[in-house]
C-alpha positions in Angstrom: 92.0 77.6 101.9 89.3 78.7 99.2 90.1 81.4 97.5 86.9 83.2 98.1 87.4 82.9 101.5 91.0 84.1 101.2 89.8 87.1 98.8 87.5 87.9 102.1 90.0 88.3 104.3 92.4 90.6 102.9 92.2 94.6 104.0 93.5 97.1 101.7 94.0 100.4 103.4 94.5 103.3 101.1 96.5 106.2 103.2 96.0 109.4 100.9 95.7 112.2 104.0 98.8 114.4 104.7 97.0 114.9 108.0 99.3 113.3 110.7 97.0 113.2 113.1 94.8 110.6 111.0 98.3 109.1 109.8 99.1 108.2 113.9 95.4 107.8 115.5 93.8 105.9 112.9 95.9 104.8 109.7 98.8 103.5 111.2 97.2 102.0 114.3 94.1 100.2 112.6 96.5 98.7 110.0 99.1 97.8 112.9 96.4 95.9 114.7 94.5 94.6 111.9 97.8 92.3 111.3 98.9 91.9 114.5 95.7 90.7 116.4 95.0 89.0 113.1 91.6 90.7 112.6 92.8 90.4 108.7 94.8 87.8 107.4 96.8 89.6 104.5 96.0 93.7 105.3 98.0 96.2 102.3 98.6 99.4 103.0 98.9 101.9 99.9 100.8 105.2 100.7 99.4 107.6 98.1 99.9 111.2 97.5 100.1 113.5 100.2 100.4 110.7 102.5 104.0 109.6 100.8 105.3 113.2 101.5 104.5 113.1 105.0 106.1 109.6 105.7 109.3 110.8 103.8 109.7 113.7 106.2 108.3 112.3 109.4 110.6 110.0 111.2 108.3 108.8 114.0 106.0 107.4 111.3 108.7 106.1 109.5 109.4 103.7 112.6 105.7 103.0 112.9 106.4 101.8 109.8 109.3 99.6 110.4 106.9 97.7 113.0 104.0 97.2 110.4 106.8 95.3 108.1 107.7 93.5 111.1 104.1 92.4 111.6 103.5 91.4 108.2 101.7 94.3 106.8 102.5 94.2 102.6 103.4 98.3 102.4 103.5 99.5 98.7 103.2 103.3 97.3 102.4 105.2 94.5 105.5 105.7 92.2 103.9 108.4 90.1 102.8 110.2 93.5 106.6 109.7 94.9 108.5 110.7 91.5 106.4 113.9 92.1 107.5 114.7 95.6 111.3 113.2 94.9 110.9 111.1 97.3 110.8 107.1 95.5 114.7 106.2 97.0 113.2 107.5 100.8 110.6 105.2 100.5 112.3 102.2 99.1 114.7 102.6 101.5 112.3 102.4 104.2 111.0 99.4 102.5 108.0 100.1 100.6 107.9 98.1 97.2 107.3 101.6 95.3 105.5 101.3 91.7 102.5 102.9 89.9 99.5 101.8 91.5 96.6 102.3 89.4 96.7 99.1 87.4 97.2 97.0 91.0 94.7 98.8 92.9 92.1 97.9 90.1 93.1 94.2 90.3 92.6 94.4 94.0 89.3 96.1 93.8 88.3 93.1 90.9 88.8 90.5 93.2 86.7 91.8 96.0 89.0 92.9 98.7 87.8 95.0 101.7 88.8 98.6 101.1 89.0 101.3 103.6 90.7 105.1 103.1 92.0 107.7 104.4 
């Protein structure tokens, strides 16, 4: 496949809102679907902030979660955010590839993928 075309089709959702409300009704369930009903054909979600502390402590999101790895979703969070909180082991061990985003994000952004927060 090109690689523009590729580029195009990738969804990065950035999840900063320690609202769960937003986390349930819209985060989690656009990104869920996105991959699932292939709407996107590579969709990121970045757990960032406030948003990391509420997945540490909610466990209903955390199996939401488990289904968006099962679906394909790529799930990655902030290490600097996590450190902060003391929460970077809960979030590996739910799976999340855990590392300071800044640099990646800004590679993502470069190569033109669709961004949408929260």
């Amino acid at each position: 496949m090109d690689q523009k075309l590729q580029q195009a089709n990738e969804l990065i959702v950035l999840w900063t809102s320690g609202d769960r409300e937003v986390a349930l009704k819209m985060v989690f369930m656009y990104t869920f679907n996105s991959k699932a009903k292939g709407w996107w054909d590579d969709v990121c979600l970045i757990v960032w902030g406030p948003s990391s502390k509420l997945l540490a402590e909610d466990q209903e999101l955390q199996d939401y979660l488990v289904r968006m790895l099962e679906a394909g979703v790529t799930i990655q969070a902030c290490k600097a955010c996590a450190d902060s909180y003391g929460i970077s082991d809960v979030l590996t061990n739910l799976g999340i590839e855990v590392k300071f985003m800044g640099q990646p994000l800004t590679q993502m952004l470069k190569q033109n993928a669709k961004l949408i927060t929260f």
